[in-house]
C-alpha positions in Angstrom: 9.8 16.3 0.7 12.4 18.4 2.3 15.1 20.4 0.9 18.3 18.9 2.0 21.8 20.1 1.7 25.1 18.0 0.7 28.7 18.6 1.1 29.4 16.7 -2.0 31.3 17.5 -5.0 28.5 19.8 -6.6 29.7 18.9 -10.0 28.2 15.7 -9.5 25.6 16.3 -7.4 21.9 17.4 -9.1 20.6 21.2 -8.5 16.9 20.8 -9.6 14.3 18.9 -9.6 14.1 17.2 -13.1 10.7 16.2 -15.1 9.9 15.8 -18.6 12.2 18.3 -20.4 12.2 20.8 -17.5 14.7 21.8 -15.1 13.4 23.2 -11.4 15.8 25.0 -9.3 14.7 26.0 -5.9 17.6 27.5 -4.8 18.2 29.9 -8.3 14.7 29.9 -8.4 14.3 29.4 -12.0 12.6 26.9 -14.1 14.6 25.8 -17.5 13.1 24.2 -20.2 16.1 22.3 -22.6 18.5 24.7 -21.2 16.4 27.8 -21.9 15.0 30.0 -19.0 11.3 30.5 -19.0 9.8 33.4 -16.8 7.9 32.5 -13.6 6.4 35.0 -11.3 6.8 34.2 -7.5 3.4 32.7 -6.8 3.1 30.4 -9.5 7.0 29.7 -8.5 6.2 28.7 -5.4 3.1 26.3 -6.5 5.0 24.7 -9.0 7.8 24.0 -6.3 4.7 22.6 -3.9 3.4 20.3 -6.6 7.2 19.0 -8.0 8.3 17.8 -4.2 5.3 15.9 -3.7 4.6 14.8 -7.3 2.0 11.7 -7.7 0.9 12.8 -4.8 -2.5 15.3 -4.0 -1.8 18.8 -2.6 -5.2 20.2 -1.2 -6.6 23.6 -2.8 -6.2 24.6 1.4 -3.1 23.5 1.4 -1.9 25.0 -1.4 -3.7 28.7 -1.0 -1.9 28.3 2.5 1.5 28.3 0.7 0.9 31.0 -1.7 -0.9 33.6 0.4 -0.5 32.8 4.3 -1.6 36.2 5.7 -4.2 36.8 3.0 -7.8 35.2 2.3 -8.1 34.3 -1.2 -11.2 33.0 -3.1 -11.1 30.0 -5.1 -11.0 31.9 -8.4 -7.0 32.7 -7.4 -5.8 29.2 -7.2 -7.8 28.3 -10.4 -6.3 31.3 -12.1 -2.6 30.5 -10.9 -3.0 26.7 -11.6 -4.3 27.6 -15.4 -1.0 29.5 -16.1 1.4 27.0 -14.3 -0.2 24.7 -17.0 0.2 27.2 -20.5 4.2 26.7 -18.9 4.9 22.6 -18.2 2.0 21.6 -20.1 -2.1 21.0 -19.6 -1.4 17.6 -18.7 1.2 17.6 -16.1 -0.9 18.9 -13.6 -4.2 17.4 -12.9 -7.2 18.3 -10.9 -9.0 16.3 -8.4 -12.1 17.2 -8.5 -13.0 19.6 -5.1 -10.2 18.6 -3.7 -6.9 20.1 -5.0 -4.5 19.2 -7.7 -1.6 16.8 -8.3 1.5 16.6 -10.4 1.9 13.6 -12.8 4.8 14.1 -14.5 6.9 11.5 -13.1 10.2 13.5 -11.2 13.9 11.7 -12.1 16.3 14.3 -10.5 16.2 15.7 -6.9 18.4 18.6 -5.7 21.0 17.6 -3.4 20.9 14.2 -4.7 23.4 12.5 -7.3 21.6 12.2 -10.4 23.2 8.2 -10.8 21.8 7.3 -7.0 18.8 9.2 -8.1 18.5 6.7 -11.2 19.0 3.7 -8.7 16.5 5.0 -6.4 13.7 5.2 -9.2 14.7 1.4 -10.0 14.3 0.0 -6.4 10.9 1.4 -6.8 10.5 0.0 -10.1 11.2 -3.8 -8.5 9.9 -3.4 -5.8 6.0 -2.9 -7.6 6.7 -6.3 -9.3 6.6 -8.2 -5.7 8.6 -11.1 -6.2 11.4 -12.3 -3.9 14.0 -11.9 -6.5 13.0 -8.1 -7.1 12.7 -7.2 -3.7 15.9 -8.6 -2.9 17.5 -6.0 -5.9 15.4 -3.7 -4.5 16.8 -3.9 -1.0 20.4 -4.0 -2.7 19.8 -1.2 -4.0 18.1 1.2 -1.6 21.6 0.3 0.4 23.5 1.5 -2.2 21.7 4.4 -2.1 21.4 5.6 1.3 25.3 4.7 1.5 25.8 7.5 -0.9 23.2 9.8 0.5 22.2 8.5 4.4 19.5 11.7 4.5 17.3 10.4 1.4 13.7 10.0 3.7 12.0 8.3 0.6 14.9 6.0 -0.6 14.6 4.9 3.9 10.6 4.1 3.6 10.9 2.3 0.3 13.7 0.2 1.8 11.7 -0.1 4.6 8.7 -1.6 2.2 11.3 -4.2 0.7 12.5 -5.4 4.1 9.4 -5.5 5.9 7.9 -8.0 2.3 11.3 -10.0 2.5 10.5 -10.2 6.1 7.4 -12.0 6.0 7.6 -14.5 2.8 11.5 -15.4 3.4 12.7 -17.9 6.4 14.6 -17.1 9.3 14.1 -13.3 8.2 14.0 -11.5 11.3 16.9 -9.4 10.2 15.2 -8.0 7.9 11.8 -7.2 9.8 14.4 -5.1 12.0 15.8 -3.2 9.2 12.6 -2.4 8.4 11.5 -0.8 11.2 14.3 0.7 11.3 14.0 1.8 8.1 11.1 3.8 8.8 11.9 5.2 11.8 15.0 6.8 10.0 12.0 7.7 7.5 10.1 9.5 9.7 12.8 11.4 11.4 14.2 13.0 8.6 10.2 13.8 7.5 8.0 13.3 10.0 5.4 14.1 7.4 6.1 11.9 4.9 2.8 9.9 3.6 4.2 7.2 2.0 6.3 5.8 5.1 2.7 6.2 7.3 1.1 4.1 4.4 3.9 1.1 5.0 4.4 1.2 8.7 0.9 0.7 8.6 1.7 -3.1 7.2 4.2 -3.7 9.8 1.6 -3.0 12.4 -1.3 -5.3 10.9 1.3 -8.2 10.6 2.3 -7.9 14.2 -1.2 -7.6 15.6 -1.6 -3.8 16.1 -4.5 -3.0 13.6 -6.0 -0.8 16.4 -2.9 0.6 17.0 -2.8 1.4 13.2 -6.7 2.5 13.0 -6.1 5.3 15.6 -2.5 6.1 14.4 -4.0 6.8 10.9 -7.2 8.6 11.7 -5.2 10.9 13.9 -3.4 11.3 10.7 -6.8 12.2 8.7 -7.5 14.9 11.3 -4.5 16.6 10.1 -4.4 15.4 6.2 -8.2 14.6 5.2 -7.5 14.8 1.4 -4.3 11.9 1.8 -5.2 8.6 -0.5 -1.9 6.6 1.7 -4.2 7.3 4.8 -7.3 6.0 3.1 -5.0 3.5 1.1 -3.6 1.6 4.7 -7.0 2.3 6.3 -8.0 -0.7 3.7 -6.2 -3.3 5.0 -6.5 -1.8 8.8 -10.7 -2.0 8.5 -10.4 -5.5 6.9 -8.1 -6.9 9.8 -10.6 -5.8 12.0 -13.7 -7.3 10.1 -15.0 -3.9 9.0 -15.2 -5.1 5.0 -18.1 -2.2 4.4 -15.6 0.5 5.6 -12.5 -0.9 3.9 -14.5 -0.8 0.7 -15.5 2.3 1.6 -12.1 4.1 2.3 -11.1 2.4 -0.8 -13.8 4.3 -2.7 -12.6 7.7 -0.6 -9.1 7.5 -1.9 -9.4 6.3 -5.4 -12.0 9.4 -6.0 -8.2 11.3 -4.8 -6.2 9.4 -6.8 -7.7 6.6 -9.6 -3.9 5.0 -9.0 -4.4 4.9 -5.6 -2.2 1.3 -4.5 -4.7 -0.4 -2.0 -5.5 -4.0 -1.1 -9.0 -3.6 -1.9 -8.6 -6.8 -4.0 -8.9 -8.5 -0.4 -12.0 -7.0 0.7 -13.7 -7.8 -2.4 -13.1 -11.0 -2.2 -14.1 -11.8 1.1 -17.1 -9.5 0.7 -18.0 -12.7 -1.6 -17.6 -10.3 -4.7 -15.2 -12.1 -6.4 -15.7 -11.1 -10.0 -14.3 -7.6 -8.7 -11.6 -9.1 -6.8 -10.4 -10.3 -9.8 -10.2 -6.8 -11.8 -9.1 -5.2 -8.9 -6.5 -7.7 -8.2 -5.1 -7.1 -12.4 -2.2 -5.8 -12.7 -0.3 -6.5 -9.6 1.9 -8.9 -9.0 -0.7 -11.6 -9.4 0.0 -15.0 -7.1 -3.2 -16.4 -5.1 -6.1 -14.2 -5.0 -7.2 -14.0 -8.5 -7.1 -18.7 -8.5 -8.7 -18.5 -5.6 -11.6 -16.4 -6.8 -11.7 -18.4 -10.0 -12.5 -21.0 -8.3 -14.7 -19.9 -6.2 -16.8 -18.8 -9.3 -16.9 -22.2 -10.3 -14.1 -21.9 -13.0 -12.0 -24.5 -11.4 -10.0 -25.9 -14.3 -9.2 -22.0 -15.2 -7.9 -21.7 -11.4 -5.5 -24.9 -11.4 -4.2 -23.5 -14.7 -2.9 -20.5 -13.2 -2.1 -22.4 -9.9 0.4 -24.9 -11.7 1.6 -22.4 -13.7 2.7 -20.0 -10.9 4.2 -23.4 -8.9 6.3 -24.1 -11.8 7.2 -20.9 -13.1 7.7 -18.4 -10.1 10.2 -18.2 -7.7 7.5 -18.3 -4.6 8.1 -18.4 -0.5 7.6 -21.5 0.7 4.1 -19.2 2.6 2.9 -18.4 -0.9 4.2 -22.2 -2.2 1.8 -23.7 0.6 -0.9 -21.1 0.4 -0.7 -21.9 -3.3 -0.2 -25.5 -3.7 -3.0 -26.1 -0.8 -5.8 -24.6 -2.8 -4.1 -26.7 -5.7 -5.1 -30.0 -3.9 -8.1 -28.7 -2.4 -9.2 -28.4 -6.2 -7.7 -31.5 -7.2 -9.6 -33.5 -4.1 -6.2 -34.3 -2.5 -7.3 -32.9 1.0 -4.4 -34.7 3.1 -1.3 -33.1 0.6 -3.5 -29.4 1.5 -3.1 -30.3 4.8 0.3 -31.2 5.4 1.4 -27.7 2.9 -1.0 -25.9 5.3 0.2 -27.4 8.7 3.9 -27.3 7.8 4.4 -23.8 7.3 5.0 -20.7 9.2 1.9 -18.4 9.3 3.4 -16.0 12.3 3.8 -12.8 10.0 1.3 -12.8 7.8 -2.3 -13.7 9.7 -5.0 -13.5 6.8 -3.3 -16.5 5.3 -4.7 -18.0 8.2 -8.8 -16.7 6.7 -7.2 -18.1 3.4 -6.1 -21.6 5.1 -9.8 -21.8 6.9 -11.2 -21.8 3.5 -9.1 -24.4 2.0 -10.2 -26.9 5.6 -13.6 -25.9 5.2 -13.5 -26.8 1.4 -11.8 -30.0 2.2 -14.9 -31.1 5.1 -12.8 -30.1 7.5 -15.0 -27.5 9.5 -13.1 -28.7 13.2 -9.8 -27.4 11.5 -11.6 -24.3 9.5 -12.6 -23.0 12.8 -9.2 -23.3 14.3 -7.6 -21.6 11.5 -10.5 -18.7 11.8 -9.3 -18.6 15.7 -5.3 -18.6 14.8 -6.1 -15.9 12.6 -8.5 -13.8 14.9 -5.9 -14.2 18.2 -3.0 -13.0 15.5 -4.6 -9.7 15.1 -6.9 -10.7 11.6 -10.9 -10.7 12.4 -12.9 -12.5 9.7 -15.9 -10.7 8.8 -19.0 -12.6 9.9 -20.8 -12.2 6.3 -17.8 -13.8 5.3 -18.0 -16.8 7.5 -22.2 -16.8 6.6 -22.4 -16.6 3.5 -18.6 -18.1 1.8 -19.9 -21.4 0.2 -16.4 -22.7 0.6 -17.4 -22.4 4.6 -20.0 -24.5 4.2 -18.5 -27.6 6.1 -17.3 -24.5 8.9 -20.9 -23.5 9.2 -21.8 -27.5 10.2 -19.3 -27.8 12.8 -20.8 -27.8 16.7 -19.1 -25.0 17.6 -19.2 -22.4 14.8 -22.0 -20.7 16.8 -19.5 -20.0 19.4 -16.9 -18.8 17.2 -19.6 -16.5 15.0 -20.2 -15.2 18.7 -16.9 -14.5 19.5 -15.8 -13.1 16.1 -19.1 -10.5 16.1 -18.5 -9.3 19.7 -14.8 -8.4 18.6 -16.0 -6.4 15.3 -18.5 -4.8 17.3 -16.0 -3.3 19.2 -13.9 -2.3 16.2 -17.2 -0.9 15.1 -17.6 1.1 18.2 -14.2 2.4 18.3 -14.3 3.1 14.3 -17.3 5.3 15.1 -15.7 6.8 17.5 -12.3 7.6 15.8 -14.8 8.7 12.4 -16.5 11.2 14.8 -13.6 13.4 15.6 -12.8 14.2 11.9 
């Protein structure tokens, strides 16, 4: 994160960088604890200053033993050494180590220098809203990243994050193309105030999949591994990216990469479980996000179909859904409840354009329904928007039973296997110059 500058009163704008009961000032160079100045030597100064600006976030030991001693090789032993004492200061726990990889900071940070600490306090709210996923809190969210960057236009994090809630209002609210500007836009103000900035590469990386660029997004972020190879955002969008692209081995695989970086690591892993036909860790990956669809769906797909239209009606009646997740919802509803025609006319009436796996999602819900003619439509919508259904998926999905009996599934299984070989190919290729 860089170190910005305001010309704002300074007796309301924030000096240090503020976690726990501590007090970080960069420019004074001291560390406070309750008001009380606690002695740092200039080393562990400057690694404490690395780990606070990108807190919850990994910092490589290379990296790190880059900052602290650029002209000088170091063994490991130094790091370990400086990292130990840093801890007997904030406290063993704020700074944890990732095994032989490097270390990150976990307190969480609620002050910013240069920043007002009440638009600091709004900013750590948008982010709070916007991790609960609904309409109405990304709408706050939105509101409130404005409010923000109206107080302080050169906050890069407080741009990406609005740039998340635009982009998600975007594609589950009508008539939204507004907002899928200011998204972009959003980011691009992101990336120009820190062209560095992980998170921002980790949701551009969802505005690209929507709009049909997952190769454009595959090579955009393993040119960003080449240069960052211990980043769990990088891993994190190469999830989704490798799924588009029918690649479920390698999704799960990068998933596996970044969560041994970070256990928190926020992917969509849930996903690629479930089309992977694992659908029992679908559901406990899926826990504890905003749950909507996935966990039903795999419900049901375990057999536990009256535990599937319990959570289904309740959702319909209780949340305030787009009328995407209303259909993709309500569809799988009927499916369950043998009303195939309502399913159809939910599926058929709404508008898929910006999100093309609901599209796989749909295909299921024909297929389940006898409809394999429309299942393989939906499978071709979805493939010519930019999302490739894994063939083990279409082979071995009971719910594409009815799909795998229709005359021409053999073409589409032909079609859908030449286009991931070539995402296969070209991940090979992109791996191999790491």
């Amino acid at each position: 994160m860089p170190h910005r500058f305001s010309n704002q009163n300074q007796s309301v704008v924030d000096s240090a960088y503020r976690f726990g009961k501590f007090e970080l000032h960069p420019a004074d160079r001291l560390l406070r604890r309750g008001g009380k100045v606690l002695a740092l030597q200039p080393r562990p100064f400057d690694a404490l200053l690395c780990l606070v600006t990108r807190a919850q976030h990994l910092i490589s030991k290379k990296e790190l033993t880059r900052t602290l001693w650029p002209t000088v090789h170091v063994s490991e032993a130094n790091l370990t050494n400086l990292i130990g004492a840093l801890r007997k200061v904030v406290g063993r726990s704020a700074i944890r180590t990732v095994s032989k990889h490097g270390y990150r900071f976990e307190l969480p940070v609620t002050g910013e220098p240069g920043v007002r600490r009440a638009t600091y306090e709004r900013f750590l709210r948008a982010k709070r809203l916007i991790a609960q996923r609904s309409l109405e809190s990304m709408e706050e969210a939105r509101d409130l990243c404005c409010t923000v960057l109206a107080e302080d236009p050169d906050f890069a994090a407080a741009w990406e994050w609005l740039g998340r809630c635009c982009w998600f209002l975007h594609k589950f609210t009508p008539r939204s193309e507004a907002a899928g500007a200011l998204a972009r836009a959003a980011l691009e103000r992101a990336f120009v105030l820190d062209p560095d900035i992980a998170v921002a590469h980790h949701f551009y990386t969802f505005v690209e999949v929507d709009g049909g660029r997952a190769t454009d997004a595959m090579v955009r972020l393993f040119d960003r591994m080449r240069r960052h190879p211990a980043e769990p955002e990088t891993l994190a969008g190469l999830v989704q990216v490798l799924r588009f692209r029918g690649l479920l081995k390698h999704s799960l695989e990068a998933h596996r990469r970044a969560a041994e970086l970070d256990p928190a690591a926020d992917s969509s892993v849930a996903h690629t479980h479930f089309l992977a036909g694992d659908f029992a860790r679908a559901i406990e990956t899926y826990s504890g996000r905003g749950a909507f669809y996935l966990d039903a769906a795999a419900w049901a797909a375990l057999g536990e179909t009256k535990r599937a239209v319990g959570l289904l009606r309740e959702r319909l009646r209780d949340a305030a859904l787009s009328p995407l997740m209303t259909a993709l919802l309500g569809s799988l509803l009927a499916v369950l409840q043998g009303k195939a025609q309502h399913a159809v006319r939910l599926m058929e009436a709404v508008d898929t354009s910006r999100e093309p796996e609901v599209l796989v999602y749909f295909a299921r819900h024909y297929a389940q329904a006898g409809l394999g003619a429309s299942a393989a439509r939906s499978v071709r919508r979805a493939m010519q928007a930019g999302f490739v259904c894994a063939p083990e998926t279409l082979q071995n999905d009971r719910w594409f039973a009815s799909l795998r009996k229709y005359r021409g599934f053999a073409g589409l299984l032909a079609e859908v296997r030449t286009q991931v070989a070539e995402s296969e190919l070209q991940y090979q290729r992109l791996a191999s110059a790491i």
